[in-house]
PDB file of N, CA, C and O in Angstrom:
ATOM      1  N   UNK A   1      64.911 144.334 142.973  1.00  0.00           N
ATOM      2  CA  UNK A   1      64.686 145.700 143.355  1.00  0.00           C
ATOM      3  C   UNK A   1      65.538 146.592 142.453  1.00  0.00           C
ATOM      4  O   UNK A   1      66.767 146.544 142.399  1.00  0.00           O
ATOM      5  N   UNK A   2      64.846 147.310 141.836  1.00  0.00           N
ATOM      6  CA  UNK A   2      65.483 148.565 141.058  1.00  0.00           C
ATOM      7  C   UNK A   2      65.968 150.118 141.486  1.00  0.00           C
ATOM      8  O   UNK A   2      65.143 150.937 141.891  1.00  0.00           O
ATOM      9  N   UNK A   3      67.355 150.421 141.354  1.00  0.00           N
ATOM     10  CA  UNK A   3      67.881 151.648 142.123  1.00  0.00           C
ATOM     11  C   UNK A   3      67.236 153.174 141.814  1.00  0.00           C
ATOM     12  O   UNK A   3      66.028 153.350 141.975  1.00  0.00           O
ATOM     13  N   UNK A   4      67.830 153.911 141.508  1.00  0.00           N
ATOM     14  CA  UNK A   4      66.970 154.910 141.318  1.00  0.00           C
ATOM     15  C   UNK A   4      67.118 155.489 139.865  1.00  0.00           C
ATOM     16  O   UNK A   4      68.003 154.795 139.365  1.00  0.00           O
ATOM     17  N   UNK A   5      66.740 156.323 139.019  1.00  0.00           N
ATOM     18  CA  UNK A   5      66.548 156.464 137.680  1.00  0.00           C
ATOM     19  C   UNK A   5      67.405 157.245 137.445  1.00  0.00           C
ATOM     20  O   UNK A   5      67.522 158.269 138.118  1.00  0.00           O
ATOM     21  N   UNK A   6      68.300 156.918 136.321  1.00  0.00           N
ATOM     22  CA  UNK A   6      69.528 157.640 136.214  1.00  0.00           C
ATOM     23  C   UNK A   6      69.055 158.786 135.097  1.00  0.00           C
ATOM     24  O   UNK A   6      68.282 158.354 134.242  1.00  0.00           O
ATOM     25  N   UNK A   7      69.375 160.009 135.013  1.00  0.00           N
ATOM     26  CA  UNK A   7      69.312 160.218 133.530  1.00  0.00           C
ATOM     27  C   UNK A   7      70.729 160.494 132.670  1.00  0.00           C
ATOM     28  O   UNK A   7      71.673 160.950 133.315  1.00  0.00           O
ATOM     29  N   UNK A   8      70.869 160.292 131.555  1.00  0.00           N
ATOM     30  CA  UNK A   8      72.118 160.668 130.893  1.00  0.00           C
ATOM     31  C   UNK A   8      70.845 161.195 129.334  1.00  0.00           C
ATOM     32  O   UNK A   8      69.837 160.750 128.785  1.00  0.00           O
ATOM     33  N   UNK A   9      71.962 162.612 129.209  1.00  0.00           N
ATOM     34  CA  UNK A   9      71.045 163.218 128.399  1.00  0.00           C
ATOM     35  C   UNK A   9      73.016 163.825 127.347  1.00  0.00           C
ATOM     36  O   UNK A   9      74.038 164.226 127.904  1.00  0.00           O
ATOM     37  N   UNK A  10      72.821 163.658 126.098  1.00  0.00           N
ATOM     38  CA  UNK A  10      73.979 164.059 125.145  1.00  0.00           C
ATOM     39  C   UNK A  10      73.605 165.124 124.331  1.00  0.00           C
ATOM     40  O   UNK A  10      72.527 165.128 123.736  1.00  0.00           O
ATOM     41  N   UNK A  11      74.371 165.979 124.264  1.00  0.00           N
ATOM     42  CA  UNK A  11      73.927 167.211 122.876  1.00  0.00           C
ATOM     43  C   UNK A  11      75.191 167.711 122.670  1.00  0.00           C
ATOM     44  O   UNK A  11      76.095 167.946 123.472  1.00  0.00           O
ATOM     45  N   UNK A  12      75.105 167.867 121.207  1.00  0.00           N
ATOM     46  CA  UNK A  12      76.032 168.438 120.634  1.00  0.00           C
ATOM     47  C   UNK A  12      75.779 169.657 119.969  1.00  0.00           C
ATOM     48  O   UNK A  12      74.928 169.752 119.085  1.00  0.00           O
ATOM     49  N   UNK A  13      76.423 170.514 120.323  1.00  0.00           N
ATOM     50  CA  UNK A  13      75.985 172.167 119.384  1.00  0.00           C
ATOM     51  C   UNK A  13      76.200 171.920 118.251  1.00  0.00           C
ATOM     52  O   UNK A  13      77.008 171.142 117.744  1.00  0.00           O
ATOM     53  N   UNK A  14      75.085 172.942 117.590  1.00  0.00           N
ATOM     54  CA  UNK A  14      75.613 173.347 115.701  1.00  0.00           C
ATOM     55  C   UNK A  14      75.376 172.100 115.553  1.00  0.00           C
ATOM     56  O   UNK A  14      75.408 172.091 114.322  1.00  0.00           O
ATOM     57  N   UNK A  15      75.117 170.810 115.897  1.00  0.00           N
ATOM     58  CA  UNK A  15      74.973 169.610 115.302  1.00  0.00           C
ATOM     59  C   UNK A  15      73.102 169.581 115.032  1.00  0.00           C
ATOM     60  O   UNK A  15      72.557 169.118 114.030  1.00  0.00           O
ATOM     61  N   UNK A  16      72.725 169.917 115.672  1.00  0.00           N
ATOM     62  CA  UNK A  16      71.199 169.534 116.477  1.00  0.00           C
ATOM     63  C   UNK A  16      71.034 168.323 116.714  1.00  0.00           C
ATOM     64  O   UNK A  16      70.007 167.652 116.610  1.00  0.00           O
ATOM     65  N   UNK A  17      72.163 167.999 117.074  1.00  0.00           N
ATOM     66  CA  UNK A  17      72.184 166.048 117.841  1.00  0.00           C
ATOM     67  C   UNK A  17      71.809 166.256 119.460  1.00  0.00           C
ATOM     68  O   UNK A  17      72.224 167.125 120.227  1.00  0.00           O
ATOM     69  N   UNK A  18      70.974 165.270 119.685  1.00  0.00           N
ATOM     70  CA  UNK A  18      70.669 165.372 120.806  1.00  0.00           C
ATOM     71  C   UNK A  18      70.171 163.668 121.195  1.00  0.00           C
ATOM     72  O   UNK A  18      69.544 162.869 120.500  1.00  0.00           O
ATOM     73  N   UNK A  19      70.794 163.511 122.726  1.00  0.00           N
ATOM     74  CA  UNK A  19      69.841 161.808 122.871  1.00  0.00           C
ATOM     75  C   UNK A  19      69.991 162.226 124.270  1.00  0.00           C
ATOM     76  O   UNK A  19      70.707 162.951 124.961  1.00  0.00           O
ATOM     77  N   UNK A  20      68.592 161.124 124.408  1.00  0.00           N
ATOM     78  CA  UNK A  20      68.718 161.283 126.178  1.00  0.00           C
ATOM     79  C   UNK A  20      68.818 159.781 126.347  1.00  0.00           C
ATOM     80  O   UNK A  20      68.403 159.281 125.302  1.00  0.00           O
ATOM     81  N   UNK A  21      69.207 158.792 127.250  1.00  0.00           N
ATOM     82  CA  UNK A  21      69.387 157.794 127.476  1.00  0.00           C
ATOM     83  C   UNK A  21      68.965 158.037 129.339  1.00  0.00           C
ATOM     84  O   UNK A  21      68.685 159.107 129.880  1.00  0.00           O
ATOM     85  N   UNK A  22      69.038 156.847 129.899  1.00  0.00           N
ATOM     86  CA  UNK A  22      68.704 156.433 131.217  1.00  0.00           C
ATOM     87  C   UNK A  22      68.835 155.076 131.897  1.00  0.00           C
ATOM     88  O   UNK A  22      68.623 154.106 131.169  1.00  0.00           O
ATOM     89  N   UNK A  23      69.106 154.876 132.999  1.00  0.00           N
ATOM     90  CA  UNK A  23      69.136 153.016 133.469  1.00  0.00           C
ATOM     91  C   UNK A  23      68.673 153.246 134.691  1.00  0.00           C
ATOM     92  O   UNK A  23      68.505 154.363 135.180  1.00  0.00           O
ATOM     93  N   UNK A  24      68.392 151.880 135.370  1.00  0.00           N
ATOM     94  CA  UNK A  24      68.116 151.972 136.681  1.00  0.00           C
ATOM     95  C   UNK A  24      68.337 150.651 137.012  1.00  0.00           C
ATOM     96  O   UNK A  24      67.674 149.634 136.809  1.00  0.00           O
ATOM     97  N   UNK A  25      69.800 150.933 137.769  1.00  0.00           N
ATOM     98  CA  UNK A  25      70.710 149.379 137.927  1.00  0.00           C
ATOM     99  C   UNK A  25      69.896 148.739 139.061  1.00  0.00           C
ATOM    100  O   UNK A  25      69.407 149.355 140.009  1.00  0.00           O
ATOM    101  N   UNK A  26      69.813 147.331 138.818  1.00  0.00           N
ATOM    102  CA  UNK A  26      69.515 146.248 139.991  1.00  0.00           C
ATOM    103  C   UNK A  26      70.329 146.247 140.866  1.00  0.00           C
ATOM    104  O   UNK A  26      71.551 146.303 140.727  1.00  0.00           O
ATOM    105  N   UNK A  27      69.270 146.133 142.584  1.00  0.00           N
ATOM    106  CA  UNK A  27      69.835 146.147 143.369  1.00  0.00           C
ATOM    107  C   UNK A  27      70.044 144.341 144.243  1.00  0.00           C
ATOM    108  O   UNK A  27      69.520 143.320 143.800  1.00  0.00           O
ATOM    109  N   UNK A  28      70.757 144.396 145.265  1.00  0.00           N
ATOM    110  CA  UNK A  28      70.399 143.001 145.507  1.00  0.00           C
ATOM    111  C   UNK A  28      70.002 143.466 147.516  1.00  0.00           C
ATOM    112  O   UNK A  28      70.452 144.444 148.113  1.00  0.00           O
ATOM    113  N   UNK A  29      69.229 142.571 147.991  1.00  0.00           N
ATOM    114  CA  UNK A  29      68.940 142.746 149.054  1.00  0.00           C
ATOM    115  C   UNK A  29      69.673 141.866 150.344  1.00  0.00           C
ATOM    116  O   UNK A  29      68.894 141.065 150.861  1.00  0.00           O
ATOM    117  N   UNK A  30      70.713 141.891 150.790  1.00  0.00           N
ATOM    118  CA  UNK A  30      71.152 140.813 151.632  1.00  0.00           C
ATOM    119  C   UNK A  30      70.828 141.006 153.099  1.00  0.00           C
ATOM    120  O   UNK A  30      71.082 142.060 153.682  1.00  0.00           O
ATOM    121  N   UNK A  31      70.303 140.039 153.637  1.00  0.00           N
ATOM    122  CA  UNK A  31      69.715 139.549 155.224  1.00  0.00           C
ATOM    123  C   UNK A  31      70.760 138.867 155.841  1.00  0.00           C
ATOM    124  O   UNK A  31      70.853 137.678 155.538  1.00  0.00           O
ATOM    125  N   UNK A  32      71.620 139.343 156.676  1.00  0.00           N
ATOM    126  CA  UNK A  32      72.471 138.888 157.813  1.00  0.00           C
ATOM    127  C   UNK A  32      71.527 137.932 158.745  1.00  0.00           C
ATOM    128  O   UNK A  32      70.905 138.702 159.477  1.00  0.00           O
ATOM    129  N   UNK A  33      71.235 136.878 158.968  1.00  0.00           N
ATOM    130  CA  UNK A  33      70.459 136.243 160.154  1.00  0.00           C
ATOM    131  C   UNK A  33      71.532 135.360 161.085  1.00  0.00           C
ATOM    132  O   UNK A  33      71.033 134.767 162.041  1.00  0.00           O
ATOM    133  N   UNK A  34      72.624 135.262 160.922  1.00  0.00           N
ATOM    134  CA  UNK A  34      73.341 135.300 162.359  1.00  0.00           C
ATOM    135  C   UNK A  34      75.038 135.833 162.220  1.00  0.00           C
ATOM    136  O   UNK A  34      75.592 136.073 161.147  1.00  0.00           O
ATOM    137  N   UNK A  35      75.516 135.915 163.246  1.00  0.00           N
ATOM    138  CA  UNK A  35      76.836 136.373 163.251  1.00  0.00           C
ATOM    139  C   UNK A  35      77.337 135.408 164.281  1.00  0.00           C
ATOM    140  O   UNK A  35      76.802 135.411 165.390  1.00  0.00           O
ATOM    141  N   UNK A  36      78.569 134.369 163.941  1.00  0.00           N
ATOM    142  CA  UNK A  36      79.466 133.512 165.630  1.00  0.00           C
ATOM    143  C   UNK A  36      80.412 134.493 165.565  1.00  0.00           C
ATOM    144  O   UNK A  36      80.996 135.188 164.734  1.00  0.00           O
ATOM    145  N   UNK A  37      80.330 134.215 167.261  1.00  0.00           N
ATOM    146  CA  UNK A  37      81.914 134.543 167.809  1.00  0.00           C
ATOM    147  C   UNK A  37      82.485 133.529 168.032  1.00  0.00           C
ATOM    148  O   UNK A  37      81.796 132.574 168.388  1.00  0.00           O
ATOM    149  N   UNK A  38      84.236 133.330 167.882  1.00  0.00           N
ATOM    150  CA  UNK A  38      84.470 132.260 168.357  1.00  0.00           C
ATOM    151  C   UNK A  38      84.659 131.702 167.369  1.00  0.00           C
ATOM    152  O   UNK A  38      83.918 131.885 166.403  1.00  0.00           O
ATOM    153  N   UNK A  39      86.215 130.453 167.306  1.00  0.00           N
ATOM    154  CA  UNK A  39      86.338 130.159 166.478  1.00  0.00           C
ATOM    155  C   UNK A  39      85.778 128.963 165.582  1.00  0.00           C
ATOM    156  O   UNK A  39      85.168 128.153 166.280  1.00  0.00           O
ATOM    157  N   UNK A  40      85.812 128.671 164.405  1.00  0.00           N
ATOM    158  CA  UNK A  40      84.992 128.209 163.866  1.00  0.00           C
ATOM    159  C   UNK A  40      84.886 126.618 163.833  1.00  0.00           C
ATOM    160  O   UNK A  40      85.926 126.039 164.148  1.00  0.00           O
ATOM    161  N   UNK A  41      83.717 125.767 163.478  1.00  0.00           N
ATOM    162  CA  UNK A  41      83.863 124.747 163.967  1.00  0.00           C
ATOM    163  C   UNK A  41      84.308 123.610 162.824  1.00  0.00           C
ATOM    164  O   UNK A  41      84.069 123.836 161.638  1.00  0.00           O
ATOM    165  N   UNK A  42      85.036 122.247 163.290  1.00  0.00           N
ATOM    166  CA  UNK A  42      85.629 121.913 162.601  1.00  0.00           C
ATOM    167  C   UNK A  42      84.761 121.174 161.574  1.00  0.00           C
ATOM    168  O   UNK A  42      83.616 120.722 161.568  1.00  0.00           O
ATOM    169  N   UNK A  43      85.820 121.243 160.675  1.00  0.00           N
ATOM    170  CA  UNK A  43      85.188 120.563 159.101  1.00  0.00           C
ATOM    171  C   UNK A  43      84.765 119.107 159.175  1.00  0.00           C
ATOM    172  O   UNK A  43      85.575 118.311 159.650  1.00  0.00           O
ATOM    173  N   UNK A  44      83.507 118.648 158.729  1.00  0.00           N
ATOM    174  CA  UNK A  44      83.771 117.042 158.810  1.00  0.00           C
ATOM    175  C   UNK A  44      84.100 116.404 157.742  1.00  0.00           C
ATOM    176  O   UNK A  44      84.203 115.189 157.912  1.00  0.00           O
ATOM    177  N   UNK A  45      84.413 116.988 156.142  1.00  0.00           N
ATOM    178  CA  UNK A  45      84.832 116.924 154.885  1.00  0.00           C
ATOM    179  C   UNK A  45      86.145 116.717 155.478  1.00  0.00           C
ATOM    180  O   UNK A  45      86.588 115.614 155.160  1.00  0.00           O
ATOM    181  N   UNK A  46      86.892 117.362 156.199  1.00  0.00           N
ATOM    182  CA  UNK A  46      88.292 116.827 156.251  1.00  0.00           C
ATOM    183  C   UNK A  46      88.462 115.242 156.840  1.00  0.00           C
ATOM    184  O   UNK A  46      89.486 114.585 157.026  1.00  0.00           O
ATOM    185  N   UNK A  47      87.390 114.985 157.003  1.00  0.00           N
ATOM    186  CA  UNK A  47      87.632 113.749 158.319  1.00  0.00           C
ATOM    187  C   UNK A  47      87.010 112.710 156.930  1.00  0.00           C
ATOM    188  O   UNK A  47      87.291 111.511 156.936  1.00  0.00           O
ATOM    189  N   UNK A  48      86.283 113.227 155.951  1.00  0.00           N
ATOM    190  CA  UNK A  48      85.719 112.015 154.508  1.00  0.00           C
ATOM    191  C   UNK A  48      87.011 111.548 153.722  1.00  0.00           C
ATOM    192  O   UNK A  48      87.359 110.473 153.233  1.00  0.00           O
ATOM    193  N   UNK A  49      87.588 112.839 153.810  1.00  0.00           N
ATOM    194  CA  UNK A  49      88.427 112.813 152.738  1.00  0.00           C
ATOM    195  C   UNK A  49      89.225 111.548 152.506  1.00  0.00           C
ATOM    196  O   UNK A  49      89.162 110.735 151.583  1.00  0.00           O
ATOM    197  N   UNK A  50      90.157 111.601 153.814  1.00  0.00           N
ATOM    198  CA  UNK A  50      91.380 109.977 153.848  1.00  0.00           C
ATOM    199  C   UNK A  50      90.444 109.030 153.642  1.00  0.00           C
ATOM    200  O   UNK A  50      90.964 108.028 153.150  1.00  0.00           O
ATOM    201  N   UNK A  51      88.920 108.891 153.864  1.00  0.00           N
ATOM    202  CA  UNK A  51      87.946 107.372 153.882  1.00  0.00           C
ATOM    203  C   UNK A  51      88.038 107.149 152.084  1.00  0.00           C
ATOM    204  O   UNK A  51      88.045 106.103 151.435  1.00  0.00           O
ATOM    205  N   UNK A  52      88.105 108.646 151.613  1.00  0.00           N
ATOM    206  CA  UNK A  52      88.093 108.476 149.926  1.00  0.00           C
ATOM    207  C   UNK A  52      89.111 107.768 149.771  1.00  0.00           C
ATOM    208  O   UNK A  52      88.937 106.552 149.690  1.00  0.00           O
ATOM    209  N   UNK A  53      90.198 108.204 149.701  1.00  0.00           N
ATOM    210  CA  UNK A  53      91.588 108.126 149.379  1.00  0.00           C
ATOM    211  C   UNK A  53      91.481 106.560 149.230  1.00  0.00           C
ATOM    212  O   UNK A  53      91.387 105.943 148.169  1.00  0.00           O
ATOM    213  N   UNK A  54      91.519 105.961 150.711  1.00  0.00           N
ATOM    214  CA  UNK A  54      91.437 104.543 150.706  1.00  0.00           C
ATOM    215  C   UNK A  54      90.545 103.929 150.102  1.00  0.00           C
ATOM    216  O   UNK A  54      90.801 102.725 150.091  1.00  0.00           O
ATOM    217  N   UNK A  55      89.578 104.192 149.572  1.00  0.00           N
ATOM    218  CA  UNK A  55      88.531 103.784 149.111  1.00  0.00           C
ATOM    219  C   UNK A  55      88.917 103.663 147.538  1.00  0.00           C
ATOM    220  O   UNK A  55      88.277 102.991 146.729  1.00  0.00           O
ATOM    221  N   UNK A  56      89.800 104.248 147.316  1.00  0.00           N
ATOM    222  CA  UNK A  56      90.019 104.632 145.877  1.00  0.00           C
ATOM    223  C   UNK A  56      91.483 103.701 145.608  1.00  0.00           C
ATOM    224  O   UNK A  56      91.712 103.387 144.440  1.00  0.00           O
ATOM    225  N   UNK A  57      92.319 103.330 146.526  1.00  0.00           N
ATOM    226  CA  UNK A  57      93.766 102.717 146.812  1.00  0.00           C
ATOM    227  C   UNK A  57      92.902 101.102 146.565  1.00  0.00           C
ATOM    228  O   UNK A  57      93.364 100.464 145.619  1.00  0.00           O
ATOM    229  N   UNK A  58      92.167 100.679 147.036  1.00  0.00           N
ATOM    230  CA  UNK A  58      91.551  99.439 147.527  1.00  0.00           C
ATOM    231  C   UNK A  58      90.742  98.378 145.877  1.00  0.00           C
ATOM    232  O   UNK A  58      90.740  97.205 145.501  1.00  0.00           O
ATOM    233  N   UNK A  59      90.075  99.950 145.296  1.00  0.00           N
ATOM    234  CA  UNK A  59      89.723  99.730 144.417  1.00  0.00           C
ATOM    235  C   UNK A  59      90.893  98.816 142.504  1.00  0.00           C
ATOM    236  O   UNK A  59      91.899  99.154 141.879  1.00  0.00           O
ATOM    237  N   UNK A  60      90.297  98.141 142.444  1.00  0.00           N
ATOM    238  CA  UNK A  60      91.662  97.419 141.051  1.00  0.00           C
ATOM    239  C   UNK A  60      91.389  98.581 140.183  1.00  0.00           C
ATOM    240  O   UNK A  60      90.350  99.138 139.828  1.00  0.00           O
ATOM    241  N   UNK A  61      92.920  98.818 139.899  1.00  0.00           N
ATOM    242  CA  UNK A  61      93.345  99.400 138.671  1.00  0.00           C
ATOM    243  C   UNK A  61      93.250  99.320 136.920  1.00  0.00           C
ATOM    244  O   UNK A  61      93.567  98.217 136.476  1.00  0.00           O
ATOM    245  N   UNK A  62      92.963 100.072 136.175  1.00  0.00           N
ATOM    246  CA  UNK A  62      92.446  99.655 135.147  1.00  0.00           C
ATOM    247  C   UNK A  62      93.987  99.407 134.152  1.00  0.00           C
ATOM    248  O   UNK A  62      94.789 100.071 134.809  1.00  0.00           O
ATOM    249  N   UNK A  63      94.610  98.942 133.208  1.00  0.00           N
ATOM    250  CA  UNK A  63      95.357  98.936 131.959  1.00  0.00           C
ATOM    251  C   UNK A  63      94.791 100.259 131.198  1.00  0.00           C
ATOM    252  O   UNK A  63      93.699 100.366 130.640  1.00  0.00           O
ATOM    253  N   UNK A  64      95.835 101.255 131.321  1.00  0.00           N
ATOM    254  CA  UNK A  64      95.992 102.504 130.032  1.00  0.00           C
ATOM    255  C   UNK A  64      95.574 102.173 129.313  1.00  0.00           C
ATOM    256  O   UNK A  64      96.020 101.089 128.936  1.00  0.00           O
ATOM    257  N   UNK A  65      94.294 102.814 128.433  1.00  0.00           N
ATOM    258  CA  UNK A  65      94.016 102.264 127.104  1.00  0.00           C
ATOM    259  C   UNK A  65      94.517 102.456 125.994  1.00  0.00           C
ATOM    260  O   UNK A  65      94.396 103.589 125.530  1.00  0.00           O
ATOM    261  N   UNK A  66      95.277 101.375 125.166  1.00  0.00           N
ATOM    262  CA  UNK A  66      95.739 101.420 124.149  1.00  0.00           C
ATOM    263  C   UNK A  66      95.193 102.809 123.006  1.00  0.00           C
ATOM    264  O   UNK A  66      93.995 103.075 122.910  1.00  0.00           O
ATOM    265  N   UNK A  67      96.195 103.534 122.265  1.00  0.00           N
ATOM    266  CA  UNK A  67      95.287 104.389 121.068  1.00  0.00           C
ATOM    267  C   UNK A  67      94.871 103.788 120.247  1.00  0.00           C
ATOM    268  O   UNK A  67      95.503 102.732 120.292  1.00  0.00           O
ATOM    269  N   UNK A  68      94.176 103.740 119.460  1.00  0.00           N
ATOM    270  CA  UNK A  68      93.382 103.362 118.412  1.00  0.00           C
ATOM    271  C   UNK A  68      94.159 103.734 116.793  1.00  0.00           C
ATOM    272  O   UNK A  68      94.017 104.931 116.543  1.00  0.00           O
ATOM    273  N   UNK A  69      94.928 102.969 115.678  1.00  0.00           N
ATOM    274  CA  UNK A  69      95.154 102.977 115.060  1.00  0.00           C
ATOM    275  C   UNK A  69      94.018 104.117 113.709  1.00  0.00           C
ATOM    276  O   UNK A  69      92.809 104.097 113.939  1.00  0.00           O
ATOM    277  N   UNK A  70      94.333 104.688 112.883  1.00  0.00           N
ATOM    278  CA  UNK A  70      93.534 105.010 112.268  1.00  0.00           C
ATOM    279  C   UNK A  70      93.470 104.292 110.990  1.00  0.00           C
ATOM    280  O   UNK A  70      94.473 103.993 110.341  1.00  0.00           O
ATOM    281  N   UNK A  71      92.432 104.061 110.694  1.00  0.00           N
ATOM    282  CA  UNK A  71      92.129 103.054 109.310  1.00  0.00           C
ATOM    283  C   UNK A  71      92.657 103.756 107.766  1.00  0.00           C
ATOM    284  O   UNK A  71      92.423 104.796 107.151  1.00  0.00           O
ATOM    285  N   UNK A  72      93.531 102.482 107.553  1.00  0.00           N
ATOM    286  CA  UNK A  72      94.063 102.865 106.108  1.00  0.00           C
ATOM    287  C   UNK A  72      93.143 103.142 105.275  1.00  0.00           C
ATOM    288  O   UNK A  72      92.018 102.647 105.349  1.00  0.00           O
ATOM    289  N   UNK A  73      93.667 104.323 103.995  1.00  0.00           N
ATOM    290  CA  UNK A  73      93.077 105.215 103.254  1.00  0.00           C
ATOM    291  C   UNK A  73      93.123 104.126 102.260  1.00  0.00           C
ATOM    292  O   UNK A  73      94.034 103.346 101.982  1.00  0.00           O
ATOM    293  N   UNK A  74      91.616 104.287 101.663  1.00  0.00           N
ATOM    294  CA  UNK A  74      91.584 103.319  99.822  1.00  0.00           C
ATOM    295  C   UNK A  74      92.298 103.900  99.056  1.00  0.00           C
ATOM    296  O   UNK A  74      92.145 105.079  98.739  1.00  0.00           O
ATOM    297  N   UNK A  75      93.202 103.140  98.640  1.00  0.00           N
ATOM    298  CA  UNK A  75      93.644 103.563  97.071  1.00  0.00           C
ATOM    299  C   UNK A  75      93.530 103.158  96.005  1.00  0.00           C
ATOM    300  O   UNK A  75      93.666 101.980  95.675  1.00  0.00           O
ATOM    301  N   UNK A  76      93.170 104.398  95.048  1.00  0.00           N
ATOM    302  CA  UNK A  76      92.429 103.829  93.983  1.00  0.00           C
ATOM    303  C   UNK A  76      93.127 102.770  93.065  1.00  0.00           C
ATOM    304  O   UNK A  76      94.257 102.340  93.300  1.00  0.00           O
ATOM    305  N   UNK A  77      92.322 102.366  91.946  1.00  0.00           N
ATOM    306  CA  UNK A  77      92.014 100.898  91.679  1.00  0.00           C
ATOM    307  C   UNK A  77      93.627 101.571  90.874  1.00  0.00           C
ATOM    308  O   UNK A  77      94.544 101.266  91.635  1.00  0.00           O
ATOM    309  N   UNK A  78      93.886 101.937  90.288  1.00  0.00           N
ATOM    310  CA  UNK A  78      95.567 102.233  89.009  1.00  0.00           C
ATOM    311  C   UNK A  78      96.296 101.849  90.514  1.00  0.00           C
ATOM    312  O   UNK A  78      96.210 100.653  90.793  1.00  0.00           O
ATOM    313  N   UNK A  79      96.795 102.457  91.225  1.00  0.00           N
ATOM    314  CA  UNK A  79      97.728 102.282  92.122  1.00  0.00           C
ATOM    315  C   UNK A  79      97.654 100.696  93.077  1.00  0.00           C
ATOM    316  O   UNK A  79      98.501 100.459  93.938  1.00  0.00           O
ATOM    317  N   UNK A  80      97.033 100.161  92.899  1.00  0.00           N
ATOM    318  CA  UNK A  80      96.790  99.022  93.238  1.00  0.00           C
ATOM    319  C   UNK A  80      97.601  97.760  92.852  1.00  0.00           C
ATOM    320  O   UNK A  80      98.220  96.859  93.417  1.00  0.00           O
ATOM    321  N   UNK A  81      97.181  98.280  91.225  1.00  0.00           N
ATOM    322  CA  UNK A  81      97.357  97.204  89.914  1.00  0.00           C
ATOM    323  C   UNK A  81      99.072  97.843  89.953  1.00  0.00           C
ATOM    324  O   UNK A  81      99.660  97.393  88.969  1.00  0.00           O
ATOM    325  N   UNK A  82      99.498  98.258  90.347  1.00  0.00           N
ATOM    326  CA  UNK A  82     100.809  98.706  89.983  1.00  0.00           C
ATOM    327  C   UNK A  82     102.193  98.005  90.663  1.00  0.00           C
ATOM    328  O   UNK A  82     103.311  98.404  90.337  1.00  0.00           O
TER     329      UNK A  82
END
């Protein structure tokens, strides 16, 4: 839904500059379909969470992976022979 039509219009004297410009900002429409009273009800994500935890304690641990050396540079054939 589009708001209502703006105009913006610029002039400058002794210039004979003149612009007109305009927008017409988007609107958004929001529908309330209920309101509680009363406080709110409890989370059952809090009650997954510790099942993760353990789930994750239970599971074997991996060995840090070593870094990876980077491969020696060729050197040319004179420095070789030397």
């Amino acid at each position: 839904m589009l708001g209502t039509k703006i105009r913006v219009f610029q002039y400058k004297p002794k210039k004979s500059s003149k612009k007109a410009r305009g927008h017409r900002s988007r609107l958004s429409r929001i529908t309330i379909e209920d309101i509680a009273v009363g406080s709110a009800p409890k989370r059952a994500a809090a009650k997954a969470a510790p099942e993760k935890a353990a789930a994750a304690e239970a599971a074997p641990k991996k060995a840090p992976a070593k870094p990876r050396k980077k491969p020696a540079a060729a050197k040319p054939a004179a420095e070789q022979e030397a």
